[in-house]
Structures are given as C-alpha cells and as structure tokens.
C-alpha positions in Angstrom: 224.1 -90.9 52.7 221.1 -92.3 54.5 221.2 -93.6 57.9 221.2 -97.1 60.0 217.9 -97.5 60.2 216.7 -97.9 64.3 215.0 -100.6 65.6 213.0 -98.5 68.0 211.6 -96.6 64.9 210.8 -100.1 63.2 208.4 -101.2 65.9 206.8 -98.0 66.6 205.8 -97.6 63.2 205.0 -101.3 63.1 202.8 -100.6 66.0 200.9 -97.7 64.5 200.6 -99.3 61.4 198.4 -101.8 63.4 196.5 -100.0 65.0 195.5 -97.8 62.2 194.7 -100.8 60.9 192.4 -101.7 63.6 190.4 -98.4 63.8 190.1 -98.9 60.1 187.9 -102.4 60.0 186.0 -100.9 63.5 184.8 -97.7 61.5 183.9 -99.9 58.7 182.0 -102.2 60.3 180.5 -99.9 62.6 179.1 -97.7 59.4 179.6 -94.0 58.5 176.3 -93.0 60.4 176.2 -95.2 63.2 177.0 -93.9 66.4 180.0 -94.5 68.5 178.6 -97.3 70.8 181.3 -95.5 73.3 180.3 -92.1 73.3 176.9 -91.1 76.0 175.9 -88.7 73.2 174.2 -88.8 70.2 173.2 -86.4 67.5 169.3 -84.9 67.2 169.4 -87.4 63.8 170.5 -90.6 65.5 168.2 -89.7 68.6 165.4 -89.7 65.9 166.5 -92.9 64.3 166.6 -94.6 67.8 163.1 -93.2 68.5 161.9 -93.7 65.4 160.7 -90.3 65.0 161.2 -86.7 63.6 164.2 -84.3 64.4 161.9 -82.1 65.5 160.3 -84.2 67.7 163.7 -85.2 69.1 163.8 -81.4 70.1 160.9 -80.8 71.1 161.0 -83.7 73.6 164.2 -81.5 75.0 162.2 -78.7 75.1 159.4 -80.4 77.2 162.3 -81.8 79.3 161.4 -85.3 78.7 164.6 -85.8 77.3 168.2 -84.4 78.2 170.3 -82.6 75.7 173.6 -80.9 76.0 175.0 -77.9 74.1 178.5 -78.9 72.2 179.1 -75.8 70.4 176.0 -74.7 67.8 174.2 -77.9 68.0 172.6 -80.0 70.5 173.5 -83.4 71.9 170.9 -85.8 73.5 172.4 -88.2 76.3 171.2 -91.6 75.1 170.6 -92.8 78.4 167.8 -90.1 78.6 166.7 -91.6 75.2 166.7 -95.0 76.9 164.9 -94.1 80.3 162.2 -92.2 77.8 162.1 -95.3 75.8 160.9 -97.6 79.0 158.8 -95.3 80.4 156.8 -95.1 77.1 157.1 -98.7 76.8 158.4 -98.6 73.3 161.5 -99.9 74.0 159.5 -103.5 74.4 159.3 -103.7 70.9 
C-alpha cells in the first residue's frame, strides 16, 4: 500500500525541479567552454583565449611573474584579474 503523499515533499521537489531547471538554460547559454563569469580563476586554455595567445605563453607569463597563477591540484590556475591588469598595462585590452 503506498502512502499519502506529503505536501512538504511536493514543494521541495517542485522547488528543485526549478532550479535544476535554471542551472540547466545558464550552462547552456553560457557554453561548455566558457568560463564561469563567477569564478576569479581560469584555466591555462581560457587564459590563452582571453589573451589571444599560446598556452605556453600563458605559462611562461607565470613564470616571468607577469601574471599570477595558483596551484589547484596538478594544474595551474591563472587569476583573471592578473590577466586583466596585464591586459591594461600592455594596452591590449583597448582593442
């Protein structure tokens, strides 16, 4: 015999079907590459693409210090508001 169902367990899952719902059309309009606008870190790949130059110029630019890079595990992370303040000072970012 199957039980009453609750009300409390109707809106919940009501609720989370929203908001799956929600993070569903964000990811796809955002793009399965594109960075979280959210997150103050980006990938050596997306650092390129915002620079508009190599991977290994990405790391080489955190090698020189010119750019700031954090270590998340095996792989390096570039804070893109070092990307940014590189971008003015080179005066690419006028483009």
């Amino acid at each position: 015999m199957k039980a009453a169902a609750n009300p409390a367990d109707d809106f919940i899952r009501a609720v989370a079907e929203m908001a799956a719902g929600i993070v569903h059309e964000r990811l796809v309009a955002r793009g399965p590459n594109e960075p979280s606008p959210e997150s103050p870190y980006v990938t050596a790949e997306d650092a390129a693409d915002l620079l508009r130059t190599s991977r290994r110029r990405v790391y080489r630019l955190v090698h020189e210090g010119r750019l700031e890079g954090v270590k998340d595990g095996s792989r390096l992370l570039m804070v893109r508001a070092s990307i940014d303040r590189h971008l003015r000072a080179s005066g690419e970012g006028d483009e």
